[in-house]
One Martini backbone bead per residue (centre of mass of N, CA, C, O) as a GRO file, in nm:
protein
  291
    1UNK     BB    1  -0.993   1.730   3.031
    2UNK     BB    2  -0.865   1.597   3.322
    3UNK     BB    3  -1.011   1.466   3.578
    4UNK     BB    4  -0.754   1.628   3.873
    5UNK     BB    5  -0.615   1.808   3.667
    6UNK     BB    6  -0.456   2.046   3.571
    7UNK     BB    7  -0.501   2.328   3.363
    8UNK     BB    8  -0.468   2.373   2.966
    9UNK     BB    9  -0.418   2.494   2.735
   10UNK     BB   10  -0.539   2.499   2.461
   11UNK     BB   11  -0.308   2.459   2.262
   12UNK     BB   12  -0.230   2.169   2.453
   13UNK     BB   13  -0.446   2.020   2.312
   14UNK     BB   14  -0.541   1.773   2.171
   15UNK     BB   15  -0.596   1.602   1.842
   16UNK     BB   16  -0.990   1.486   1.853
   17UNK     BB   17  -1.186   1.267   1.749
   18UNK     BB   18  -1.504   1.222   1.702
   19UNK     BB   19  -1.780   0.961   1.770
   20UNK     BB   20  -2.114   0.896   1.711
   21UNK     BB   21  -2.278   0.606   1.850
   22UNK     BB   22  -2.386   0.275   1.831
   23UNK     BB   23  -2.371  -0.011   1.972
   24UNK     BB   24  -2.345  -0.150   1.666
   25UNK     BB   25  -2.039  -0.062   1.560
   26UNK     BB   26  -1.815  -0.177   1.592
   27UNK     BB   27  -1.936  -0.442   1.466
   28UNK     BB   28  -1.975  -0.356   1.228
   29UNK     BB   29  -1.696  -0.262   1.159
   30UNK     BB   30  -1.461  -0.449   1.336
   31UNK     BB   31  -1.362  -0.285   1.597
   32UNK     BB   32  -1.172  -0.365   1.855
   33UNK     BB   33  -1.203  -0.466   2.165
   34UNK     BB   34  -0.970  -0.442   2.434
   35UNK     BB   35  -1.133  -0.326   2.651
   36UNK     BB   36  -1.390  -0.323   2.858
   37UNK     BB   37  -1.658  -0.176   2.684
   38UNK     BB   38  -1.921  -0.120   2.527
   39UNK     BB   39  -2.187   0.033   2.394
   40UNK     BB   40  -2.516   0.083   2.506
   41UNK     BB   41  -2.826   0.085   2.527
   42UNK     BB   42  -2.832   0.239   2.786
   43UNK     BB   43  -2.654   0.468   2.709
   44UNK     BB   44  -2.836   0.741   2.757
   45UNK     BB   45  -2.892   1.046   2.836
   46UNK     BB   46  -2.985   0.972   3.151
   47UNK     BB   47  -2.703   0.850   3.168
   48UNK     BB   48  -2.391   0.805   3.229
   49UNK     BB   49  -2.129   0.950   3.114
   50UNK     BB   50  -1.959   0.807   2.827
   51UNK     BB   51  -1.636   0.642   2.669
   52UNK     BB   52  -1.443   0.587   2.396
   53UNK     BB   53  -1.068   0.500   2.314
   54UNK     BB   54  -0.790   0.492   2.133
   55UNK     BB   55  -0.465   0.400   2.168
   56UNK     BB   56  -0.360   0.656   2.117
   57UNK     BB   57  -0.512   0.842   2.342
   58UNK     BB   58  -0.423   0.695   2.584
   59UNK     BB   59  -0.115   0.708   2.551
   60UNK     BB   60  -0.160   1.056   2.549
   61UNK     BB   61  -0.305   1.069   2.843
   62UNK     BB   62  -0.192   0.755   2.964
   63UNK     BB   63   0.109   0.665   3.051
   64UNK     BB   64   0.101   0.401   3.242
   65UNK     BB   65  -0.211   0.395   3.266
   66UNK     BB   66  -0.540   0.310   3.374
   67UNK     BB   67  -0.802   0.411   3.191
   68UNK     BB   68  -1.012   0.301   3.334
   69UNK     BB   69  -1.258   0.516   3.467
   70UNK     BB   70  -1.139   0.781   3.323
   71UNK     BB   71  -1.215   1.159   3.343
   72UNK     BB   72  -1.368   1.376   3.108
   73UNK     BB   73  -1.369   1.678   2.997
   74UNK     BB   74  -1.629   1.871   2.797
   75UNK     BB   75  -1.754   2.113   2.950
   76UNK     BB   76  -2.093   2.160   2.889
   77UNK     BB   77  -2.117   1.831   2.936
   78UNK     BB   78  -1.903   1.737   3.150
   79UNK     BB   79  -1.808   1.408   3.257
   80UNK     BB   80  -1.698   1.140   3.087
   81UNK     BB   81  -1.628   0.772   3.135
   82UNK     BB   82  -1.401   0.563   3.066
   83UNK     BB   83  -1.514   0.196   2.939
   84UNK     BB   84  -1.284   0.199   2.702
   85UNK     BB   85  -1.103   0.020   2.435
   86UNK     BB   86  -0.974   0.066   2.115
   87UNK     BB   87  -0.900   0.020   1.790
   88UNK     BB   88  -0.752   0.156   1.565
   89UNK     BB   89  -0.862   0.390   1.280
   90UNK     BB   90  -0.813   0.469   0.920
   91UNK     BB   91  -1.038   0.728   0.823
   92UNK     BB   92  -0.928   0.928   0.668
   93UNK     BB   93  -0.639   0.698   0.546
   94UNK     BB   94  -0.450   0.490   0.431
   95UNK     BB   95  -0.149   0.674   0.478
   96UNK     BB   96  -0.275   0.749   0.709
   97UNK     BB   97  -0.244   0.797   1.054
   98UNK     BB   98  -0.382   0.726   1.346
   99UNK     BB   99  -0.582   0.901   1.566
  100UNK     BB  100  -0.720   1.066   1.784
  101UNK     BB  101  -0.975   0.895   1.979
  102UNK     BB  102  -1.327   0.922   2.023
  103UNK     BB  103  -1.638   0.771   2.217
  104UNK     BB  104  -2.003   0.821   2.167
  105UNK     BB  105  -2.318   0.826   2.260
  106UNK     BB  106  -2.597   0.906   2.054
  107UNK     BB  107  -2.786   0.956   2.292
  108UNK     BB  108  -2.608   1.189   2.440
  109UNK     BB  109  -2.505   1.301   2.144
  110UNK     BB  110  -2.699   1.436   1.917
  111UNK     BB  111  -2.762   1.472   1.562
  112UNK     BB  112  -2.874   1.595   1.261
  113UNK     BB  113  -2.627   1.394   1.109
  114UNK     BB  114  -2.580   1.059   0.963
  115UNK     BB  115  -2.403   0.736   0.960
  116UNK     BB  116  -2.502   0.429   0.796
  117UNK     BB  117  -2.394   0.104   0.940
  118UNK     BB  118  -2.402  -0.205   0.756
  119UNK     BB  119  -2.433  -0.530   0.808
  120UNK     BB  120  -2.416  -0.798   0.547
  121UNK     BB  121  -2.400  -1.129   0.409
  122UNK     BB  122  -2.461  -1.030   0.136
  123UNK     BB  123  -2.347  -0.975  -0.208
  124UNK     BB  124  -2.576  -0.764  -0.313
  125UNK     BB  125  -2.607  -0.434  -0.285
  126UNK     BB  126  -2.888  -0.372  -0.412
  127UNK     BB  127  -3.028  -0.518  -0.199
  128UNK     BB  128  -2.914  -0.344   0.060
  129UNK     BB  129  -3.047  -0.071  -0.016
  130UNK     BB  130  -3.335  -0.131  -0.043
  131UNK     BB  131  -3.401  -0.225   0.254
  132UNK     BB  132  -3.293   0.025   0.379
  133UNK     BB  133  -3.513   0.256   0.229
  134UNK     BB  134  -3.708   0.101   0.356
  135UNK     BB  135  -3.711   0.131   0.649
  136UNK     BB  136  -3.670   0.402   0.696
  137UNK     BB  137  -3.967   0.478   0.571
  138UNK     BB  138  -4.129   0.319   0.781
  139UNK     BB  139  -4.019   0.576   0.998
  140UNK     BB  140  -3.938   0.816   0.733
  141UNK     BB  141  -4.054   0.923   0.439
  142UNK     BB  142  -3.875   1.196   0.439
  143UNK     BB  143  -3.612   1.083   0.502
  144UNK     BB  144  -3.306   1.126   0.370
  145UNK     BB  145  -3.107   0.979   0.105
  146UNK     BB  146  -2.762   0.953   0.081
  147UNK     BB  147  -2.484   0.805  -0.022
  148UNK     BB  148  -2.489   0.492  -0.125
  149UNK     BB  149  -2.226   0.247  -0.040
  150UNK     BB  150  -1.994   0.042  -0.018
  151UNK     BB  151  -1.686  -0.039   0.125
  152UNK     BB  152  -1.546  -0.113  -0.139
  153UNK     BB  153  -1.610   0.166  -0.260
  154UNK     BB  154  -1.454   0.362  -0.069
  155UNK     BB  155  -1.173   0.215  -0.084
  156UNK     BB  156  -1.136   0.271  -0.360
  157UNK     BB  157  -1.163   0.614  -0.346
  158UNK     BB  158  -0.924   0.631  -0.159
  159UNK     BB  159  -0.708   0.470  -0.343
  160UNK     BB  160  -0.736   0.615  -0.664
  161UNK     BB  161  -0.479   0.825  -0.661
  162UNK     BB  162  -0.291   0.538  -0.624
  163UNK     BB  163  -0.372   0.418  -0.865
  164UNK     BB  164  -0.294   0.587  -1.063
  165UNK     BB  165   0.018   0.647  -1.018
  166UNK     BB  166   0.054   0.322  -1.081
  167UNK     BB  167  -0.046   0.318  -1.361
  168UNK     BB  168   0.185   0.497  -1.450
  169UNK     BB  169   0.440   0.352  -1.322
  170UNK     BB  170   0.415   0.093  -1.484
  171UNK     BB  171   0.414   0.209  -1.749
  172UNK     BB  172   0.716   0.353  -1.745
  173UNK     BB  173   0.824   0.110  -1.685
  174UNK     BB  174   0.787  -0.087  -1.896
  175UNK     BB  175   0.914   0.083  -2.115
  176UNK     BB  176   1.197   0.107  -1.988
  177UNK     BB  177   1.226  -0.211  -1.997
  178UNK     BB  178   1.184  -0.243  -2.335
  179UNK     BB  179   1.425  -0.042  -2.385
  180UNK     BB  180   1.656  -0.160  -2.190
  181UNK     BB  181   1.601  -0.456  -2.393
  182UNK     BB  182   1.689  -0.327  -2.660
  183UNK     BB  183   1.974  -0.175  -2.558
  184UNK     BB  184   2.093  -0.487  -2.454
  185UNK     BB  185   2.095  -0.615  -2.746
  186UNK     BB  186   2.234  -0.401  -2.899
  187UNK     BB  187   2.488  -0.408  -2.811
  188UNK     BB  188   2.542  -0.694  -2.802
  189UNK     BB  189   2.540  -0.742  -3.091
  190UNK     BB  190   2.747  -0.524  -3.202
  191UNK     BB  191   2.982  -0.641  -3.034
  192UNK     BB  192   2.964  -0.945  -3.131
  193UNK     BB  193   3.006  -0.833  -3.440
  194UNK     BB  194   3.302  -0.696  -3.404
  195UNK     BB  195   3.382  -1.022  -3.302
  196UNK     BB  196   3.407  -1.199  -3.645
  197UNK     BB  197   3.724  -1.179  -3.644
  198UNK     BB  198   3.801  -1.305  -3.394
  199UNK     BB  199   3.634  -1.582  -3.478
  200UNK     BB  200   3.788  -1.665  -3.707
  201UNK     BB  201   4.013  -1.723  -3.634
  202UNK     BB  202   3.996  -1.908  -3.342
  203UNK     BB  203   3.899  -2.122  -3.589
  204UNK     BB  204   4.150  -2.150  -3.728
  205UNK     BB  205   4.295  -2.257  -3.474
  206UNK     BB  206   4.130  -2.456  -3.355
  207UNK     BB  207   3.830  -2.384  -3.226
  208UNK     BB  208   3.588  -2.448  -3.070
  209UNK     BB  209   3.263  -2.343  -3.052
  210UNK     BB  210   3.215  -2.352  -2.769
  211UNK     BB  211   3.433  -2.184  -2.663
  212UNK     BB  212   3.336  -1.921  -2.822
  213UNK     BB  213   3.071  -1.949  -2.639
  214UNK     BB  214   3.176  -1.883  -2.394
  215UNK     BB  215   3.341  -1.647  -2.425
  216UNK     BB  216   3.149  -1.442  -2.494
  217UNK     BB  217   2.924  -1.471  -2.288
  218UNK     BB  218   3.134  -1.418  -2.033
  219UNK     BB  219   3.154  -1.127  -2.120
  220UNK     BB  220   2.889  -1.051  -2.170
  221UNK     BB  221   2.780  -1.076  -1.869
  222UNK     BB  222   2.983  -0.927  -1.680
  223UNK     BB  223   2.875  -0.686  -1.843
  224UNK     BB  224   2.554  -0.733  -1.719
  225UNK     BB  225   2.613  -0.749  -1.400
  226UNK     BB  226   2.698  -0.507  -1.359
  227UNK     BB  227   2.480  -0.316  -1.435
  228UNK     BB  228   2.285  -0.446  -1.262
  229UNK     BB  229   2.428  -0.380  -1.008
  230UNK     BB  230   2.367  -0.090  -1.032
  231UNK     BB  231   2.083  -0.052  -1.061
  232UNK     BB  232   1.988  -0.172  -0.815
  233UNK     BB  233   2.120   0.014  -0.647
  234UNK     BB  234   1.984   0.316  -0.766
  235UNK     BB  235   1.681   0.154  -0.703
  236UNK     BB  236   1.732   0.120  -0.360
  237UNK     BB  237   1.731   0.444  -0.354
  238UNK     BB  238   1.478   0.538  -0.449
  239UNK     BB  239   1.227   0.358  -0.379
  240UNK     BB  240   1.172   0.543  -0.122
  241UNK     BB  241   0.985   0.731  -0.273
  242UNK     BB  242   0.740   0.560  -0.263
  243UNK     BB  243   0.617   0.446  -0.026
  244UNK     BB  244   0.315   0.606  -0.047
  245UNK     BB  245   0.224   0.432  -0.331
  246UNK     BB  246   0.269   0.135  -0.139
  247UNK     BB  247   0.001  -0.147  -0.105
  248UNK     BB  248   0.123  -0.450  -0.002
  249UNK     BB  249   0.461  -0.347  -0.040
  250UNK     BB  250   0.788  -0.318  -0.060
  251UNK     BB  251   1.018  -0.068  -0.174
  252UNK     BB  252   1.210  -0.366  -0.161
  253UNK     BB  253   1.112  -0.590  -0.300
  254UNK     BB  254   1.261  -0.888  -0.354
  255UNK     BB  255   1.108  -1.039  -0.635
  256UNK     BB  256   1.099  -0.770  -0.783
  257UNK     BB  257   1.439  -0.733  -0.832
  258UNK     BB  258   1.486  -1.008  -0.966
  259UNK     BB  259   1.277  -1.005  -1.201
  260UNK     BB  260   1.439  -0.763  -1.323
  261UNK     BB  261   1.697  -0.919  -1.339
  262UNK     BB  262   1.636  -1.168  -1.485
  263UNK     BB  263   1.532  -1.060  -1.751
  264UNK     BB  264   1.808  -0.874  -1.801
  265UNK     BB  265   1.998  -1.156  -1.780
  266UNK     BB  266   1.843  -1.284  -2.051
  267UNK     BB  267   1.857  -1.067  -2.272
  268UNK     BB  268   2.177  -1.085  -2.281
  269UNK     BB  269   2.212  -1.395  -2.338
  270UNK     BB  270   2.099  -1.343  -2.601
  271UNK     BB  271   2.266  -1.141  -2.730
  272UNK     BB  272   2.551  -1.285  -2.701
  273UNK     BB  273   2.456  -1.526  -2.832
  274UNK     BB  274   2.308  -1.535  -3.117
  275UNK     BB  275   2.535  -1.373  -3.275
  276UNK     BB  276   2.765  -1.592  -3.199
  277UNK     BB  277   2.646  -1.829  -3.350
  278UNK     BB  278   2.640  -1.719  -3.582
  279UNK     BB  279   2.929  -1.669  -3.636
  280UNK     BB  280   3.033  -1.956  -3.619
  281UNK     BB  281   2.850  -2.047  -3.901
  282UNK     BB  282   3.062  -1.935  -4.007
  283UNK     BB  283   3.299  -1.893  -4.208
  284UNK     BB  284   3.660  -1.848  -4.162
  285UNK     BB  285   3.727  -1.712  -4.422
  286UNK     BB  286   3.534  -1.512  -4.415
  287UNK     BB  287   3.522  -1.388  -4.142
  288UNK     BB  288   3.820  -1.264  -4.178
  289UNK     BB  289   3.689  -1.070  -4.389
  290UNK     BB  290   3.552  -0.911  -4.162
  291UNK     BB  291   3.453  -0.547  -4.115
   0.00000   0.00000   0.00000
């Protein structure tokens, strides 16, 4: 509840995380100080209750008002006083919007179980695993000490299973479009086989062999363009069904849509192209009797 405000029914107050912190979590993390002050030393159990917010409970406790000093009441501990303001971080998933949150200072109410994050230069984390084990037990050689990642491994395990559903939809993917021009290389070779006796009239009547190579490349080009557009169509209806399994990449990626575009009207154009010049270098009057 905020101090001065009417009392809100349990039911209606925001769902909102805590994160209890030292002094040096912030620069740890590299979570953006946007106003206000960060924790520091001082904020000790003995100092006034303080706490920083993210900026989604912000925008959601003070609409247009001014959040440093503003006191929160926190039931039997009192109420303490935001001095600063964070940007959001998303804590749960990276799929997942982050939500509100605030910050208190670890030594004003701390816990039986902590989380330590260790920032260092150094590119070897079992370097920096072992100097961390070591310290602790410096201070208490009894303390457990368990599931130790680096940070780039936290990140990997967060969106594994959206790393596995896209190696298996580029399986898919790969394969449909293997098929694809399989499949559009055999009918248009198909076509333009079944077009082999009317190319030897139009040789037989004086057309240049060129003429007839692009006559046919020209009109199988025109439905495999049209085809292209149709997919492509039905292509940008579906793929926003996928937006949630996509990261760093828009559902409708342009790079993406041209080159499966050219890729499959170069298929198309080999299909055309190869049967038709086969056709044109047989005999004209072979060509006229083949059925």
């Amino acid at each position: 509840m905020i101090e001065g405000r009417p009392a809100v029914a349990p039911s209606d107050l925001p769902n909102v995380n805590i994160r209890k912190i030292s002094p040096d979590y912030l620069r740890a993390m590299n979570i953006p100080l946007l106003r206000g002050r960060a924790i520091t030393a001082q904020d000790t159990k003995d100092a006034p209750r303080v706490m920083l917010v993210n900026e989604t409970l912000a925008r959601r406790l003070f609409p247009g008002e001014d959040t440093i000093g503003k006191r929160v009441l926190q039931g039997r501990r009192g109420a303490s006083e935001i001095v600063g303001i964070v940007g959001d971080v998303k804590h749960r998933s990276l799929d997942v919007e982050a939500g509100a949150e605030y910050y208190m200072p670890y030594l004003q109410s701390p816990e039986e179980e902590m989380t330590l994050v260790t920032r260092s230069t150094t590119s070897v984390p079992s370097g920096l695993v072992a100097a961390v084990r070591n310290v602790i037990g410096e201070i208490d050689k009894d303390q457990p000490i368990s599931d130790i990642k680096p940070m780039s491994q936290l990140l990997a395990e967060a969106v594994a299973p959206q790393r596995f559903n896209m190696l298996l939809l580029g399986i898919f993917a790969f394969v449909a479009l293997a098929l694809a021009s399989v499949g559009i290389f055999g009918v248009m070779n198909y076509t333009v086989t079944q077009r082999t006796h009317e190319i030897g009239i139009r040789l037989a009547l004086g057309a240049q062999t060129t003429d007839v190579l692009r006559l046919i490349v020209t009109q199988g080009m025109m439905l495999a363009l049209i085809g292209v557009g149709i997919g492509l169509a039905g292509s940008f209806a579906t793929t926003r069904l996928m937006r949630s399994l996509l990261y760093g990449v828009s559902a409708t990626d342009p790079l993406i849509f041209f080159a499966v575009s050219l890729l499959l009207s170069v298929v198309a154009l080999l299909a055309c192209y190869i049967p038709a010049r086969r056709a044109t270098k047989v005999d004209p009057m072979i060509a006229l009797r083949y059925e």
